[in-house]
FIKOLZA-1660 file (N, C-alpha, C; in steps of 0.1 Angstrom, whole numbers, plus 5000, padded with zeros to 4 digits):
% residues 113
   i   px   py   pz ch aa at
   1 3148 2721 6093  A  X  N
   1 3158 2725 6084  A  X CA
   1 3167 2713 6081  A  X  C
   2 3170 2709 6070  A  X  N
   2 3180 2698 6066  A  X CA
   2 3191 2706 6061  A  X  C
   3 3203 2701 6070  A  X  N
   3 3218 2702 6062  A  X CA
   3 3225 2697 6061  A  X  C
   4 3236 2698 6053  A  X  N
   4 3247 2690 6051  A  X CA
   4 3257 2690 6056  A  X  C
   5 3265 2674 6059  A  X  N
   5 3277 2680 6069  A  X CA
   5 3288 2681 6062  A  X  C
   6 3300 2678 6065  A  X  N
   6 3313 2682 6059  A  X CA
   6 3324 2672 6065  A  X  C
   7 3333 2671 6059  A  X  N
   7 3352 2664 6062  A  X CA
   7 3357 2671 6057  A  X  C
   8 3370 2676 6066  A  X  N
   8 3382 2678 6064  A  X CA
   8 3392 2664 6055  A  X  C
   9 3395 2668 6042  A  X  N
   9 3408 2656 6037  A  X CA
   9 3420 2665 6038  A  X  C
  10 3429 2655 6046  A  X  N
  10 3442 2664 6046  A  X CA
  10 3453 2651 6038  A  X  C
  11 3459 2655 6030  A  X  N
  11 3472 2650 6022  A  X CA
  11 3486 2656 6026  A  X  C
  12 3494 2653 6024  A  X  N
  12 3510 2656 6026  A  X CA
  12 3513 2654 6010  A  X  C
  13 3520 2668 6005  A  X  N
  13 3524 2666 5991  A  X CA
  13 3540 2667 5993  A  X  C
  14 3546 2655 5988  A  X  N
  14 3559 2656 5985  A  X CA
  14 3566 2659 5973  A  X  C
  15 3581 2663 5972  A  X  N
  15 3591 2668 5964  A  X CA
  15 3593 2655 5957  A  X  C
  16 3599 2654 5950  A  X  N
  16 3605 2642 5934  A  X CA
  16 3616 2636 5949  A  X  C
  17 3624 2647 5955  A  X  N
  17 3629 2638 5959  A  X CA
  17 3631 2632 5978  A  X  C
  18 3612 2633 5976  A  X  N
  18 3612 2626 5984  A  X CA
  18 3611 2636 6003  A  X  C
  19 3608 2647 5998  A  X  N
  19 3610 2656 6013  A  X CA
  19 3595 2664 6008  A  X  C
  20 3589 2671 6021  A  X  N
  20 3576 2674 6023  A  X CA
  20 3577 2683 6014  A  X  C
  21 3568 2687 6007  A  X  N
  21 3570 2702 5998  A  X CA
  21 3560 2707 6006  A  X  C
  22 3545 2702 6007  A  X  N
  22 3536 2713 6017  A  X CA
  22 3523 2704 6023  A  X  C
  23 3514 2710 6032  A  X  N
  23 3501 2702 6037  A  X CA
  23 3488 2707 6031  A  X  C
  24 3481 2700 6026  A  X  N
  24 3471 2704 6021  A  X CA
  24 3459 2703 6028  A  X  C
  25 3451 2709 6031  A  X  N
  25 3437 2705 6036  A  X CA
  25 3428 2712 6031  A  X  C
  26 3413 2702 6030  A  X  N
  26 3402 2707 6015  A  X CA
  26 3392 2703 6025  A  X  C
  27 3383 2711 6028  A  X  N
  27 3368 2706 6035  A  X CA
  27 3363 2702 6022  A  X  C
  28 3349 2695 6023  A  X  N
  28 3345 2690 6013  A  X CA
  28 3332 2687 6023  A  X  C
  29 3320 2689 6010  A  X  N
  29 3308 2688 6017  A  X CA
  29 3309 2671 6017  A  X  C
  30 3299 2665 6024  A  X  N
  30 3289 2654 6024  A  X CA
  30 3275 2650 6017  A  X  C
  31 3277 2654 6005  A  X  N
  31 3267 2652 5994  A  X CA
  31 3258 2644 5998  A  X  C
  32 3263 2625 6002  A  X  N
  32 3251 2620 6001  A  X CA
  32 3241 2624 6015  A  X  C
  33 3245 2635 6023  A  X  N
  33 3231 2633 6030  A  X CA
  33 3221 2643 6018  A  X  C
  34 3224 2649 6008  A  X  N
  34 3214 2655 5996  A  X CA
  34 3201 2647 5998  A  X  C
  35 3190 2654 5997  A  X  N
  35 3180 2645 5995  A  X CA
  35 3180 2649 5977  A  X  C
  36 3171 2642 5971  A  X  N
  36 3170 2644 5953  A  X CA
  36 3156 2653 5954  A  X  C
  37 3157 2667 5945  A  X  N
  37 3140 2671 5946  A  X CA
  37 3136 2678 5957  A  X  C
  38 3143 2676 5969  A  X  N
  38 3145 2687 5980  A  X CA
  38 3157 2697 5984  A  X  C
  39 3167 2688 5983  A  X  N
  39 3181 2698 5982  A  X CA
  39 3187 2704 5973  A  X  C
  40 3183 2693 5961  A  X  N
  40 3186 2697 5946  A  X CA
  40 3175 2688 5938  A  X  C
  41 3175 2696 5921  A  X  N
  41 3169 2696 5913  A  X CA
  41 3177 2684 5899  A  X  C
  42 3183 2691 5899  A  X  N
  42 3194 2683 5885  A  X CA
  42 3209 2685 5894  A  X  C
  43 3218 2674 5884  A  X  N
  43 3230 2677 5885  A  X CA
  43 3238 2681 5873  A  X  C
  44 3251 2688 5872  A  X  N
  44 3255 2686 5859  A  X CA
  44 3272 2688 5866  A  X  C
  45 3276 2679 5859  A  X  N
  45 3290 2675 5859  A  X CA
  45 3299 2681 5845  A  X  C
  46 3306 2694 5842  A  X  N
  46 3309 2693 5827  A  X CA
  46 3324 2687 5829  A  X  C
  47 3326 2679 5820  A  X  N
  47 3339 2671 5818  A  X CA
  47 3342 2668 5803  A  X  C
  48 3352 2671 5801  A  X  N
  48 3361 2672 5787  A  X CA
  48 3356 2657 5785  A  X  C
  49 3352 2655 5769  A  X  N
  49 3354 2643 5767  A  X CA
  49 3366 2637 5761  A  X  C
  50 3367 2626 5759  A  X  N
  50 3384 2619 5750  A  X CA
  50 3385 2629 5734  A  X  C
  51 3373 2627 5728  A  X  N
  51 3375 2632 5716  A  X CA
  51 3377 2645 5714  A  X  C
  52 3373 2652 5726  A  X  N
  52 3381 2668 5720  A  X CA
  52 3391 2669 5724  A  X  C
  53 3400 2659 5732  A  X  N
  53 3415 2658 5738  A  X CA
  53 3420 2657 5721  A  X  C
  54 3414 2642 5716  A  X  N
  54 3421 2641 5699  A  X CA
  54 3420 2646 5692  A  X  C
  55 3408 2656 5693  A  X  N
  55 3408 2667 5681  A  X CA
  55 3416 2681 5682  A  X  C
  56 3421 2682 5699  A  X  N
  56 3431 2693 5699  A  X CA
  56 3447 2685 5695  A  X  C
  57 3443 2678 5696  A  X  N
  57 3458 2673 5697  A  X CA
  57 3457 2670 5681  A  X  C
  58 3449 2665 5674  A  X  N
  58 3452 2664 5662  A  X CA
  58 3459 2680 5652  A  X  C
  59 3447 2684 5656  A  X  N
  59 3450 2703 5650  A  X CA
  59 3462 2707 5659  A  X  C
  60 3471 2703 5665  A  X  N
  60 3482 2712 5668  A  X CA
  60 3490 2706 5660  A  X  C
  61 3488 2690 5656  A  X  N
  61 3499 2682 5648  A  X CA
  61 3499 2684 5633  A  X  C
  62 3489 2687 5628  A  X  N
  62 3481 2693 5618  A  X CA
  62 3489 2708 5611  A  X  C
  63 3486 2710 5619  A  X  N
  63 3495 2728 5622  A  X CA
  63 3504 2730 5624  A  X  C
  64 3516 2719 5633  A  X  N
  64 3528 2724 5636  A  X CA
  64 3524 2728 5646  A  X  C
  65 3515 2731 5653  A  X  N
  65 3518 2738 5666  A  X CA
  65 3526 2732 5679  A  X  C
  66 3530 2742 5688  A  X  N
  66 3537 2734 5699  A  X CA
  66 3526 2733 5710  A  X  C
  67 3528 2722 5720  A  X  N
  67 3520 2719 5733  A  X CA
  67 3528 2720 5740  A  X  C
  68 3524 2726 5752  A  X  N
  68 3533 2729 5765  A  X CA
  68 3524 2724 5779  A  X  C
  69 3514 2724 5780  A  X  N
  69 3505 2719 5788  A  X CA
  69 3490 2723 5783  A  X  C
  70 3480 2714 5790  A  X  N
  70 3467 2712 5786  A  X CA
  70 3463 2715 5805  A  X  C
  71 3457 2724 5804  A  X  N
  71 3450 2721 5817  A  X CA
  71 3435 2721 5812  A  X  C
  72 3427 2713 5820  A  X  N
  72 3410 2710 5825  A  X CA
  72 3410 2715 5835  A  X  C
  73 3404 2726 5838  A  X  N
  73 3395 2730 5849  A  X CA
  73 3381 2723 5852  A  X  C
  74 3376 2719 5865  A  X  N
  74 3363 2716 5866  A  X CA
  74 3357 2729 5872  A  X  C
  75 3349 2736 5861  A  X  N
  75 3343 2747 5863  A  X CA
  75 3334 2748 5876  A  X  C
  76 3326 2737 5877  A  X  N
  76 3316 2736 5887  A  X CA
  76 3320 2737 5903  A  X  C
  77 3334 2737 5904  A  X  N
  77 3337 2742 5920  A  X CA
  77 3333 2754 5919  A  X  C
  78 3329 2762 5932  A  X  N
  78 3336 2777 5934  A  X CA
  78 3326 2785 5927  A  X  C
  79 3312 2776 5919  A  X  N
  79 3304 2785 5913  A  X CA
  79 3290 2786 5920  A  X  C
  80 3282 2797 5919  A  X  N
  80 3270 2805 5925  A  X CA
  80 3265 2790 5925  A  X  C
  81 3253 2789 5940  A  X  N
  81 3242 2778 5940  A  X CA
  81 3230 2785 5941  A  X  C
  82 3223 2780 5934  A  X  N
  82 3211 2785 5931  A  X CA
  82 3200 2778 5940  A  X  C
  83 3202 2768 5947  A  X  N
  83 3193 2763 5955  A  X CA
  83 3199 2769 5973  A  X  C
  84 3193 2767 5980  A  X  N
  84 3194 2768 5996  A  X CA
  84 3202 2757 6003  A  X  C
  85 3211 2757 6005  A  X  N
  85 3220 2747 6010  A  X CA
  85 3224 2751 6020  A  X  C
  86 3223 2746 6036  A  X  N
  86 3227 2751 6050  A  X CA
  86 3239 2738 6052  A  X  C
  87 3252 2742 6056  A  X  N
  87 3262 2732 6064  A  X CA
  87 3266 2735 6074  A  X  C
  88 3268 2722 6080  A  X  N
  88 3272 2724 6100  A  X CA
  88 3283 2727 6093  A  X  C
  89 3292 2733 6109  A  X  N
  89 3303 2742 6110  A  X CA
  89 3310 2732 6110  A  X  C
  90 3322 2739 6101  A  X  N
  90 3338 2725 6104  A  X CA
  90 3345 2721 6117  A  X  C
  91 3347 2710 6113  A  X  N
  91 3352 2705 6129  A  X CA
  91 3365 2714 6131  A  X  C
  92 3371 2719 6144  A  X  N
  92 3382 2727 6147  A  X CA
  92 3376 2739 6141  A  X  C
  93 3363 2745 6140  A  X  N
  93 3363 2757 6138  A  X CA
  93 3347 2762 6143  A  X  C
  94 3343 2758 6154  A  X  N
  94 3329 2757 6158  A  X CA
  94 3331 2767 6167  A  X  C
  95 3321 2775 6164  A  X  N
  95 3323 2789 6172  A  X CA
  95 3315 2784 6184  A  X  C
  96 3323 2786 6196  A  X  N
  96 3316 2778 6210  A  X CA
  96 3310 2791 6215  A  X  C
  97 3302 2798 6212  A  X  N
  97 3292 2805 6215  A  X CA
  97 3278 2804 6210  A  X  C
  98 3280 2797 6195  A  X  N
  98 3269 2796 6193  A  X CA
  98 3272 2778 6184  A  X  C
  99 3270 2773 6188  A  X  N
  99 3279 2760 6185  A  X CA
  99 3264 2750 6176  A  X  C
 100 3252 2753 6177  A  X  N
 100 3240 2746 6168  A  X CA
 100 3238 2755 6155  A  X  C
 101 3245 2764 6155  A  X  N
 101 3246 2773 6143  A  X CA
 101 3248 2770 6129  A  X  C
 102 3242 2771 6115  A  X  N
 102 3247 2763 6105  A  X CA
 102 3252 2774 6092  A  X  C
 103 3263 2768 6086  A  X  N
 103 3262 2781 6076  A  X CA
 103 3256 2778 6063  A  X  C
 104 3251 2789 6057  A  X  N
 104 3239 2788 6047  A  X CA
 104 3253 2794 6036  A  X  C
 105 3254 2781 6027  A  X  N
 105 3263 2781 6011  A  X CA
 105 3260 2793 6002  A  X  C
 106 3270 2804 5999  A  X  N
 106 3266 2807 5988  A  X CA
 106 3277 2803 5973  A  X  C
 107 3284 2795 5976  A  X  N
 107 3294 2789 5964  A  X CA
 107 3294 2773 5967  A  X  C
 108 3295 2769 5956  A  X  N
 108 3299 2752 5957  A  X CA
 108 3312 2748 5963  A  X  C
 109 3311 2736 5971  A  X  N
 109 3319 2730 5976  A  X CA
 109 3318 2719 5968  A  X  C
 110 3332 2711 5970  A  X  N
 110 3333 2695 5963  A  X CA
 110 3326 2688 5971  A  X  C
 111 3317 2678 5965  A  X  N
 111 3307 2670 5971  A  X CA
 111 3296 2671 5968  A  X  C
 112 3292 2683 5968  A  X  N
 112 3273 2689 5968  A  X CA
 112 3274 2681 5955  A  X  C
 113 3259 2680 5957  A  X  N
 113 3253 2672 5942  A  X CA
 113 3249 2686 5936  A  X  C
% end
């Protein structure tokens, strides 16, 4: 059985002025142990290109309209995997009873190819 491992990234997000606002922590898979053709098939990354940023922005100017924010989502977190993907357990959370155990993905993590 091949799997993939994982890190914890932890950040400290601060206030404007300068005092902790909160702690962040994101597991995140370890992609490159992926093999190509065995763990996965294709990739696909969807990402806004520049030109539809200027073509919305042109049509609001165009129109009068107002902007208040633009958010981009990267859809591809958080969505169904269609392949078989097994990951070791996170560090600080290894169930010490059964500690060779791996958990088998059913949503994307950041990292996976």
């Amino acid at each position: 059985m091949h799997f993939v491992g994982n890190k914890w990234i932890f950040k400290v997000k601060y206030n404007i002025d300068g005092l902790i606002q909160k702690y962040n922590a994101k597991l995140v898979a370890k992609g490159f142990h992926q093999t190509s053709n065995f763990d996965y098939f294709e990739t696909f990354n969807p990402m806004i290109k520049s030109s539809t940023i200027r073509v919305i922005l042109m049509l609001t100017t165009s129109y009068g309209w107002d902007i208040q924010q633009i958010d981009i989502n990267n859809v591809f977190l958080n969505d169904d995997i269609l392949e078989v993907v097994f990951m070791t357990q996170p560090k600080g959370f290894v169930d010490s009873t059964i500690p060779t155990h791996v958990y088998s993905l059913h949503k994307e993590l950041y990292g996976l190819k």
